[in-house]
PDB file of N, CA, C and O in Angstrom:
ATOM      1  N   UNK A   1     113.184 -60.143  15.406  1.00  0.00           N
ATOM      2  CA  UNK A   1     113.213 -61.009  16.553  1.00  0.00           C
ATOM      3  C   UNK A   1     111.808 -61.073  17.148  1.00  0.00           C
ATOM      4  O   UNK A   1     111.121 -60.079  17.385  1.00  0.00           O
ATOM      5  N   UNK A   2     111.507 -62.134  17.330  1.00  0.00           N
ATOM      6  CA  UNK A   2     109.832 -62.701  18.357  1.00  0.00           C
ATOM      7  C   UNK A   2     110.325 -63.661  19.584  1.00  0.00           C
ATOM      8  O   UNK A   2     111.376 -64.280  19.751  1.00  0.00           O
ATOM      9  N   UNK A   3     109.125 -63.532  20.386  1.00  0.00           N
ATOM     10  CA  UNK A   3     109.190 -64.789  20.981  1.00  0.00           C
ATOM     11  C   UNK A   3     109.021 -65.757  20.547  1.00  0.00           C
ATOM     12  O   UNK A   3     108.137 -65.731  19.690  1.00  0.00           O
ATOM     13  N   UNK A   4     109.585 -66.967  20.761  1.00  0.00           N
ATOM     14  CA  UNK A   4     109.516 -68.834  20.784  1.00  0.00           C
ATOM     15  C   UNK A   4     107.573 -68.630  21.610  1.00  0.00           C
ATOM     16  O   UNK A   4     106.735 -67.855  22.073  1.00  0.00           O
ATOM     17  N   UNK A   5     107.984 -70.329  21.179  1.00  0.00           N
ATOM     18  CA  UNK A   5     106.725 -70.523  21.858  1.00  0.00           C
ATOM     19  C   UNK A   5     107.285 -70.568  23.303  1.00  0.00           C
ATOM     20  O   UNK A   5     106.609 -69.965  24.137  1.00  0.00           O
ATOM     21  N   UNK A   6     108.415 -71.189  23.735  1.00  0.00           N
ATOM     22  CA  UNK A   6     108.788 -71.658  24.969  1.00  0.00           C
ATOM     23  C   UNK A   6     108.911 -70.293  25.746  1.00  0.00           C
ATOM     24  O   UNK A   6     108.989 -70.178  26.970  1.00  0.00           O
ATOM     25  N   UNK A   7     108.913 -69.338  24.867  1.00  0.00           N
ATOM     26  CA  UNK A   7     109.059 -67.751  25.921  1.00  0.00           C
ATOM     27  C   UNK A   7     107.821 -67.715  26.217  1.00  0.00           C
ATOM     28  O   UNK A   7     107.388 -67.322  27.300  1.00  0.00           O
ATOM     29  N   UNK A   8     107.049 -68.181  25.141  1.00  0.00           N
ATOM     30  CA  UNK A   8     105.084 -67.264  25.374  1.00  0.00           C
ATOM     31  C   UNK A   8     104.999 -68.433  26.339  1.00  0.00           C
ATOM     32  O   UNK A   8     105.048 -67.919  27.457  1.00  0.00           O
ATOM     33  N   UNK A   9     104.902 -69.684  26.457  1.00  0.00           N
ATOM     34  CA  UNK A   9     104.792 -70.647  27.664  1.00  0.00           C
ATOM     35  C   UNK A   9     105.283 -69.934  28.761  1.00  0.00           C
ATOM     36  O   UNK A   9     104.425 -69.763  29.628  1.00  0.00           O
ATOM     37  N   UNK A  10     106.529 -69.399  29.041  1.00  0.00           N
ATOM     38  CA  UNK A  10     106.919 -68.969  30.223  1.00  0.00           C
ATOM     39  C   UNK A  10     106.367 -67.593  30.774  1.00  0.00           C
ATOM     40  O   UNK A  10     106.395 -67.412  31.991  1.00  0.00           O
ATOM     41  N   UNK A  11     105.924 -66.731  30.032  1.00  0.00           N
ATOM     42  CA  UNK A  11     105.047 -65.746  30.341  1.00  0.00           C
ATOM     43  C   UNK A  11     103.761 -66.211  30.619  1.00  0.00           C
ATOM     44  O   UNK A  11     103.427 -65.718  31.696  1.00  0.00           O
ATOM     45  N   UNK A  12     102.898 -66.905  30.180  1.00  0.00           N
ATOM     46  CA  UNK A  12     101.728 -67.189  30.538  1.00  0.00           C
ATOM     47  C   UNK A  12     101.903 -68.396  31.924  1.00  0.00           C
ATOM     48  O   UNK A  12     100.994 -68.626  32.720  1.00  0.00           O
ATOM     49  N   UNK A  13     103.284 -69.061  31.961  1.00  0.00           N
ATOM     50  CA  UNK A  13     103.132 -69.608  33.824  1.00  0.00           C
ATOM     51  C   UNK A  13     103.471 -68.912  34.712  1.00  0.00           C
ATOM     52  O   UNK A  13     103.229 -69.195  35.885  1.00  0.00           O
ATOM     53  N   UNK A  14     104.376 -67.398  34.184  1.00  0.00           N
ATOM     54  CA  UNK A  14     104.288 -66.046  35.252  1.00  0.00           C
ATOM     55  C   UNK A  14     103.163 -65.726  35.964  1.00  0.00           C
ATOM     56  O   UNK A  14     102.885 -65.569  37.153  1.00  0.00           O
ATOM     57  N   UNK A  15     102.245 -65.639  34.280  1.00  0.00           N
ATOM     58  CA  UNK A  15     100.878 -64.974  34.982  1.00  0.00           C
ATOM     59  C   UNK A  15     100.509 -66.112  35.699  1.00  0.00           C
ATOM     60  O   UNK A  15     100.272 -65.770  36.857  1.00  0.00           O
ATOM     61  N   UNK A  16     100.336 -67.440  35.518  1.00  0.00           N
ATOM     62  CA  UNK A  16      99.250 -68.470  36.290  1.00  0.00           C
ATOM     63  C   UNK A  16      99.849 -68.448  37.555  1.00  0.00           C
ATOM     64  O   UNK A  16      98.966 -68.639  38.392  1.00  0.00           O
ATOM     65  N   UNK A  17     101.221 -68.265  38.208  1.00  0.00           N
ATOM     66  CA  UNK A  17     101.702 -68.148  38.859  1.00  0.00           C
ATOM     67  C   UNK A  17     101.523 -66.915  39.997  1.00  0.00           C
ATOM     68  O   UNK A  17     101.435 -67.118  41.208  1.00  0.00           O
ATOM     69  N   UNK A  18     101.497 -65.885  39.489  1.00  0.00           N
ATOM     70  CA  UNK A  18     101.139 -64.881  39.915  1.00  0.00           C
ATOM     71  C   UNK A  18      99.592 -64.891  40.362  1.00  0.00           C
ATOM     72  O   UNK A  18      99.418 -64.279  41.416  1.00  0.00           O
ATOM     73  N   UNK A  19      98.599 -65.367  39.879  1.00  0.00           N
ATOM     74  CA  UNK A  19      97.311 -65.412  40.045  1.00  0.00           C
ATOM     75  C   UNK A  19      97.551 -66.436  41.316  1.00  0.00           C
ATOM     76  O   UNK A  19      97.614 -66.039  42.480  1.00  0.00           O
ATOM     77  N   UNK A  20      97.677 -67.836  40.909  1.00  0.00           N
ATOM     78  CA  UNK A  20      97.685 -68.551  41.867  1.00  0.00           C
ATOM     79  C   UNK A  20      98.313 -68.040  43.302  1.00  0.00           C
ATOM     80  O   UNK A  20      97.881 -68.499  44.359  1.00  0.00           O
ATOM     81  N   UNK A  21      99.238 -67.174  43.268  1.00  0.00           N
ATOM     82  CA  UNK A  21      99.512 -66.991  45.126  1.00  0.00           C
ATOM     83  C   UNK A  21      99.722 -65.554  45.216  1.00  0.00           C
ATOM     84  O   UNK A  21     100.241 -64.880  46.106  1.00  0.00           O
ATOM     85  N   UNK A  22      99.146 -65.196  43.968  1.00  0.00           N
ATOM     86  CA  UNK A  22      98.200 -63.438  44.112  1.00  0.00           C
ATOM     87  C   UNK A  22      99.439 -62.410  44.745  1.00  0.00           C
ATOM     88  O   UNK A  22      99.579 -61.690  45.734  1.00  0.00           O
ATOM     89  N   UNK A  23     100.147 -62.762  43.681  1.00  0.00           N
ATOM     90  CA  UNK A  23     101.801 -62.123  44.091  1.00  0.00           C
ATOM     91  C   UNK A  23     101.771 -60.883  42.557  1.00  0.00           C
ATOM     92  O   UNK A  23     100.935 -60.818  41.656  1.00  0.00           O
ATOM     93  N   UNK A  24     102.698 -60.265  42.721  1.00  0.00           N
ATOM     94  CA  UNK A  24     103.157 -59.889  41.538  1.00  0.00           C
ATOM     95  C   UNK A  24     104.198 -60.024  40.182  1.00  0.00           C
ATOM     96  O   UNK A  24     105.418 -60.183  40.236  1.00  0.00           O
ATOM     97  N   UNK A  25     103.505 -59.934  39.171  1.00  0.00           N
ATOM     98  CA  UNK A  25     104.214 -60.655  37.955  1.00  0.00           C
ATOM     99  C   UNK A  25     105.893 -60.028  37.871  1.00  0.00           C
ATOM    100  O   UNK A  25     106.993 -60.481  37.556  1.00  0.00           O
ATOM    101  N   UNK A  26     105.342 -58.746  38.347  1.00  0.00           N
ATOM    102  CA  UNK A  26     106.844 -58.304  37.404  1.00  0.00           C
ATOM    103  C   UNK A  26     108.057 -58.259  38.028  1.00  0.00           C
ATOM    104  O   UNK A  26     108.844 -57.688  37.273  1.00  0.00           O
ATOM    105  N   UNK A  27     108.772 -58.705  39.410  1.00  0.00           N
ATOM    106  CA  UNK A  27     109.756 -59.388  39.807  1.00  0.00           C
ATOM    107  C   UNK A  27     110.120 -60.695  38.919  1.00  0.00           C
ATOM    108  O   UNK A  27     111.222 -60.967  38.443  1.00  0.00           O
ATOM    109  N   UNK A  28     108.614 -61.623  38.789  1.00  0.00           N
ATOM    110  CA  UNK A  28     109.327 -62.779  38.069  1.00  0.00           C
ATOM    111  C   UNK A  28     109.628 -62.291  36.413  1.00  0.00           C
ATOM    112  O   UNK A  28     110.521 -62.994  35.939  1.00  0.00           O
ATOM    113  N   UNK A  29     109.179 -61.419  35.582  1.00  0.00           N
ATOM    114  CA  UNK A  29     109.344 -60.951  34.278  1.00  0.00           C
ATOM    115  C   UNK A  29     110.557 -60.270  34.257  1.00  0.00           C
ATOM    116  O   UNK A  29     111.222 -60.232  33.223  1.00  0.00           O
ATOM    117  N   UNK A  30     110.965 -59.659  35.416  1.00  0.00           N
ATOM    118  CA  UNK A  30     111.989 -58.991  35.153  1.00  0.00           C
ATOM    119  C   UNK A  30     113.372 -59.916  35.300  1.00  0.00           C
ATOM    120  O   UNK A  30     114.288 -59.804  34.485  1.00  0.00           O
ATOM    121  N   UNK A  31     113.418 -60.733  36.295  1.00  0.00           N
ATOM    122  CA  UNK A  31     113.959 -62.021  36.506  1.00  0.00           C
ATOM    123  C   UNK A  31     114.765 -62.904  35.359  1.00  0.00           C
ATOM    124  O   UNK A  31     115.911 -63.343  35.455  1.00  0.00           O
ATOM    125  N   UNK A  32     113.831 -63.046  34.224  1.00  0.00           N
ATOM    126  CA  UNK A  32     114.337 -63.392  32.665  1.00  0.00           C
ATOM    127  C   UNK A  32     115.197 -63.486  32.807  1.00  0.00           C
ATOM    128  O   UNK A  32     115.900 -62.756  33.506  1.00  0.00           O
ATOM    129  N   UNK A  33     115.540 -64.488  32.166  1.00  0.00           N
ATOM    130  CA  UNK A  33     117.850 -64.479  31.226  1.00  0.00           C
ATOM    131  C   UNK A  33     116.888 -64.963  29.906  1.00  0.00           C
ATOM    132  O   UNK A  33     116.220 -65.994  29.820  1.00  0.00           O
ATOM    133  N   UNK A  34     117.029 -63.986  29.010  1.00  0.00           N
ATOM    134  CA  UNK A  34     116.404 -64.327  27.648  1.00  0.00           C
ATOM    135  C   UNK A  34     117.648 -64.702  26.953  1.00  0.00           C
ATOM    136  O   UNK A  34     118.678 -64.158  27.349  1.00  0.00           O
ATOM    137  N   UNK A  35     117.725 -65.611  25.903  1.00  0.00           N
ATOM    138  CA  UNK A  35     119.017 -65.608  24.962  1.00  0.00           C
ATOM    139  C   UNK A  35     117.766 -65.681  23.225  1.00  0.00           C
ATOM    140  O   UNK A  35     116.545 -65.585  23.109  1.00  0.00           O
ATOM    141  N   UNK A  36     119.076 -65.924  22.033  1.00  0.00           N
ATOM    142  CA  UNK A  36     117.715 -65.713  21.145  1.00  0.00           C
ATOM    143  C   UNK A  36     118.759 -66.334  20.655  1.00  0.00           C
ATOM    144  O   UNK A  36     119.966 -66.092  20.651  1.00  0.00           O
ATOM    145  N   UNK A  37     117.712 -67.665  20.002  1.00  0.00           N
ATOM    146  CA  UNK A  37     117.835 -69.264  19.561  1.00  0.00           C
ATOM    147  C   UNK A  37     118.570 -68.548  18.147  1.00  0.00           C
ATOM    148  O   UNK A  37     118.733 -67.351  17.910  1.00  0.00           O
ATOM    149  N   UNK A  38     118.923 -69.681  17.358  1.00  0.00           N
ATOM    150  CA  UNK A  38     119.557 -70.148  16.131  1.00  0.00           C
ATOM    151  C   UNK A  38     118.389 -69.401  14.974  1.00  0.00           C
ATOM    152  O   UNK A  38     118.731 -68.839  13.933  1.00  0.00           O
ATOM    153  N   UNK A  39     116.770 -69.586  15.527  1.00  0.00           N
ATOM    154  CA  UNK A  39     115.925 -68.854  14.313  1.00  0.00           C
ATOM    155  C   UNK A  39     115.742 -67.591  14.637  1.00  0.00           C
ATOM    156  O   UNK A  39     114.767 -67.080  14.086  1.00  0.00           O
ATOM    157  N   UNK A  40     116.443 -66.808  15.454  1.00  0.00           N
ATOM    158  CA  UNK A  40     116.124 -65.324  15.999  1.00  0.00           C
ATOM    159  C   UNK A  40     115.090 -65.008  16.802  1.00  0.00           C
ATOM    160  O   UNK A  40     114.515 -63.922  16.871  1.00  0.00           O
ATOM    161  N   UNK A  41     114.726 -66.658  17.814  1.00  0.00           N
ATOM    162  CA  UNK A  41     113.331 -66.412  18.348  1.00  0.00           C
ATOM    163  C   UNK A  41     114.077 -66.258  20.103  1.00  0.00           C
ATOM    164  O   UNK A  41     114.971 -66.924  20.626  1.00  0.00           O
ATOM    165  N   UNK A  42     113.306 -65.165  20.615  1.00  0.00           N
ATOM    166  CA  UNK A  42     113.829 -64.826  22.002  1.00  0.00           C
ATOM    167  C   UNK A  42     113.277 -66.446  22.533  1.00  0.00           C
ATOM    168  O   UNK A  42     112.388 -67.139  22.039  1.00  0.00           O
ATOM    169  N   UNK A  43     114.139 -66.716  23.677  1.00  0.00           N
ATOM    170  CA  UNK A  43     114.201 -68.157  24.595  1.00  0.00           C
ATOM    171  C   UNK A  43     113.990 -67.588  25.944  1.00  0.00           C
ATOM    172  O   UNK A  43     113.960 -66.359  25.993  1.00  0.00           O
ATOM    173  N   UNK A  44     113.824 -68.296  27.137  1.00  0.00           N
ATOM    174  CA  UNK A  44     113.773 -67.563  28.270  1.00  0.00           C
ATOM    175  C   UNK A  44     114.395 -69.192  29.049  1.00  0.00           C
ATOM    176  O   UNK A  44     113.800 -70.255  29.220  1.00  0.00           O
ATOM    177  N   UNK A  45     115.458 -68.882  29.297  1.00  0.00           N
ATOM    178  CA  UNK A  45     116.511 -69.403  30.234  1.00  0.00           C
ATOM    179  C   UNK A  45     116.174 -69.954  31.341  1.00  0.00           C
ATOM    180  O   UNK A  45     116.935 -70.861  31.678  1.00  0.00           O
ATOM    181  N   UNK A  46     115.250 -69.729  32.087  1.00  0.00           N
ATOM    182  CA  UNK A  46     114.766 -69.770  33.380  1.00  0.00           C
ATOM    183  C   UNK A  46     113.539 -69.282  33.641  1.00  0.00           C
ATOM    184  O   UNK A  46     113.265 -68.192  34.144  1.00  0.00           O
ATOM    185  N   UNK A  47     112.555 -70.434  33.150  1.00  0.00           N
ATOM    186  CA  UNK A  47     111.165 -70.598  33.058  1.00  0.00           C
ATOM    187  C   UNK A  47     110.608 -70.319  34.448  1.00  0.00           C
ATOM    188  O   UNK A  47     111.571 -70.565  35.174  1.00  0.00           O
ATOM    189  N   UNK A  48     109.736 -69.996  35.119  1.00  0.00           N
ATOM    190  CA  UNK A  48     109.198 -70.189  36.212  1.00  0.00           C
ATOM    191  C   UNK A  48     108.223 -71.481  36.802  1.00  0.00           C
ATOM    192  O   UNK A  48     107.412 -72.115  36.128  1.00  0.00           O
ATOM    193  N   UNK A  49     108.410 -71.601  37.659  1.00  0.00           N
ATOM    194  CA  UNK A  49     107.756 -73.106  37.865  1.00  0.00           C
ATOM    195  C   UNK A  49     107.145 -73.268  38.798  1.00  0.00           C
ATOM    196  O   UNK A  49     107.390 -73.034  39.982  1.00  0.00           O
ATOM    197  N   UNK A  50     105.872 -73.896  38.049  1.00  0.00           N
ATOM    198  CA  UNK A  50     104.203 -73.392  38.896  1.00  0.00           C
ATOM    199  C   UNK A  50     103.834 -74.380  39.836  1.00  0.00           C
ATOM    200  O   UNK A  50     102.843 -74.901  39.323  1.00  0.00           O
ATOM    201  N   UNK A  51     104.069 -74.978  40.985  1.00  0.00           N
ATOM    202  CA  UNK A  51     103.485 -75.899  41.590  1.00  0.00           C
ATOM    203  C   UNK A  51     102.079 -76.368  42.049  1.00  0.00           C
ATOM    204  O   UNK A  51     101.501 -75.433  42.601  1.00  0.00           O
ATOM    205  N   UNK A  52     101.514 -77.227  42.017  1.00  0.00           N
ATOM    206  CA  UNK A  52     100.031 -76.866  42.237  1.00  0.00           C
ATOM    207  C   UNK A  52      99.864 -77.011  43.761  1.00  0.00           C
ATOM    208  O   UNK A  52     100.565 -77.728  44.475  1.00  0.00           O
ATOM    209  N   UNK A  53      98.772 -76.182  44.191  1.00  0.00           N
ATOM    210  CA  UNK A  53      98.948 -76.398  45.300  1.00  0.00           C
ATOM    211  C   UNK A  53      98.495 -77.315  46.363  1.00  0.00           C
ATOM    212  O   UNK A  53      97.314 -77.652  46.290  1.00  0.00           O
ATOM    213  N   UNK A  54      98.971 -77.635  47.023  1.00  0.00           N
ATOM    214  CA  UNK A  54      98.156 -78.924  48.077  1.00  0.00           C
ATOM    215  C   UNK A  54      97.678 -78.921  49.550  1.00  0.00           C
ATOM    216  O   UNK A  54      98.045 -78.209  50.485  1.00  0.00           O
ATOM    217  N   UNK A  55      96.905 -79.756  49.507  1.00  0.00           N
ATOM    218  CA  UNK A  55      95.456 -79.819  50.371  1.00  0.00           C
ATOM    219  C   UNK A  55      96.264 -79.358  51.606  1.00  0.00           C
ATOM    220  O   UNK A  55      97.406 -79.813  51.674  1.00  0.00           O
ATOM    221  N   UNK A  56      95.885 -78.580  52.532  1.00  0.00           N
ATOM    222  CA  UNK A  56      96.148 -78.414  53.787  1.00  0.00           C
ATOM    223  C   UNK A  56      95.569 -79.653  54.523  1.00  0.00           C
ATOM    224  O   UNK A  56      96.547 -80.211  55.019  1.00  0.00           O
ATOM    225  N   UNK A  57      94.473 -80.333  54.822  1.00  0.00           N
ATOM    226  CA  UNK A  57      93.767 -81.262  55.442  1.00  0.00           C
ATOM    227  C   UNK A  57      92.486 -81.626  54.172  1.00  0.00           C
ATOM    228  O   UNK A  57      92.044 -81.049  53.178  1.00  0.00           O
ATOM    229  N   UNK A  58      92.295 -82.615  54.724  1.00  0.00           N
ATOM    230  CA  UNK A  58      90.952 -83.546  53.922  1.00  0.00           C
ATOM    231  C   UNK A  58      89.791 -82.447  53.971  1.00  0.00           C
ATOM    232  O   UNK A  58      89.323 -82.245  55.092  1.00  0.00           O
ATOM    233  N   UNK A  59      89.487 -82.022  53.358  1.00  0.00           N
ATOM    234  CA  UNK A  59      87.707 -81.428  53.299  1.00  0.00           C
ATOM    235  C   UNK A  59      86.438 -82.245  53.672  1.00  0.00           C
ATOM    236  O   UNK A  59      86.017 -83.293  53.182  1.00  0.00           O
ATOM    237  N   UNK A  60      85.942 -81.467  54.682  1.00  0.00           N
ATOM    238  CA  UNK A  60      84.747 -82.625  54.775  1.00  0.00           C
ATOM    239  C   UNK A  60      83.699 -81.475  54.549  1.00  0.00           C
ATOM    240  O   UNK A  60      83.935 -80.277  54.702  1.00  0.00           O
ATOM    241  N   UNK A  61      82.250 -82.149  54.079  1.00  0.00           N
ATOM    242  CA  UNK A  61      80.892 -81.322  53.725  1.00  0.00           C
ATOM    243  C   UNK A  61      80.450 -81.920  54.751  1.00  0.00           C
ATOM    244  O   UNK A  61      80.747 -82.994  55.274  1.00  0.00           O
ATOM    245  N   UNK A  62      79.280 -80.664  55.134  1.00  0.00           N
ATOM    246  CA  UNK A  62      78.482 -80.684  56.104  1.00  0.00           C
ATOM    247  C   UNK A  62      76.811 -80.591  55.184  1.00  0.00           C
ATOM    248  O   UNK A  62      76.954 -80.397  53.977  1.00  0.00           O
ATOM    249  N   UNK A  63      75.884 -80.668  55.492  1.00  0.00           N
ATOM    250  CA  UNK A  63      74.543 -80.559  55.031  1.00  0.00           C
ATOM    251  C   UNK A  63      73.624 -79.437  56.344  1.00  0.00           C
ATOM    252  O   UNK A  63      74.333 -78.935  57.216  1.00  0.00           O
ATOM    253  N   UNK A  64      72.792 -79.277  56.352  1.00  0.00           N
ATOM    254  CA  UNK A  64      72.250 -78.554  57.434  1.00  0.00           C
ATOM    255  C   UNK A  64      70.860 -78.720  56.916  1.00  0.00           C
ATOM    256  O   UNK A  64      70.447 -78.155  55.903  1.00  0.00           O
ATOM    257  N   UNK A  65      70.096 -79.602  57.738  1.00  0.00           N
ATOM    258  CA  UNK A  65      68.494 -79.637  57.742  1.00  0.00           C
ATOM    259  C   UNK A  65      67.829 -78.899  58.813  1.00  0.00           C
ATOM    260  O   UNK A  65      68.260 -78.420  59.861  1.00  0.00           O
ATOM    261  N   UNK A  66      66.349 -78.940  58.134  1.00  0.00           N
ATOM    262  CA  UNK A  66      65.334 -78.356  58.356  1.00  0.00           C
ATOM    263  C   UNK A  66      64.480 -78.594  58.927  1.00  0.00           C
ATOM    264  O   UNK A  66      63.642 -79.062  58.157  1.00  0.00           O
ATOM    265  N   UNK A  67      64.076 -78.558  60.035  1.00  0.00           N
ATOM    266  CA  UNK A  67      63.170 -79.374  60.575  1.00  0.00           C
ATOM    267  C   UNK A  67      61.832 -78.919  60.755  1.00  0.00           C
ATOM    268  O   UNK A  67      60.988 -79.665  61.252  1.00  0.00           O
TER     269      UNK A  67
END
């Protein structure tokens, strides 16, 4: 038995997930409902799902001269 690709996808949006809001992975790893497909490849049931995140307000740049 291995992982699918769709398991290694879902482990690597744990981690991006985890990075992105600097949480910890292993609540969501442990979380899993794995089942194992028709070719003996582990599946993961309940992918995690990464939202990107969005702008609080418009960004504005400033410059600062020299006089």
């Amino acid at each position: 038995m291995k992982l699918s690709n769709q398991a290694i996808g879902a482990v690597m949006m744990a981690l991006q997930k985890s990075l992105m809001e600097q949480t910890d992975i292993v609540p969501v790893l442990q979380s899993f409902k794995l089942e194992v497909d028709d070719s003996n490849q582990v599946v993961i049931m309940n992918p995690p799902i990464v939202k990107k995140p969005t702008m609080k307000s418009a960004g504005t740049t400033t410059t600062e001269t020299s006089k």
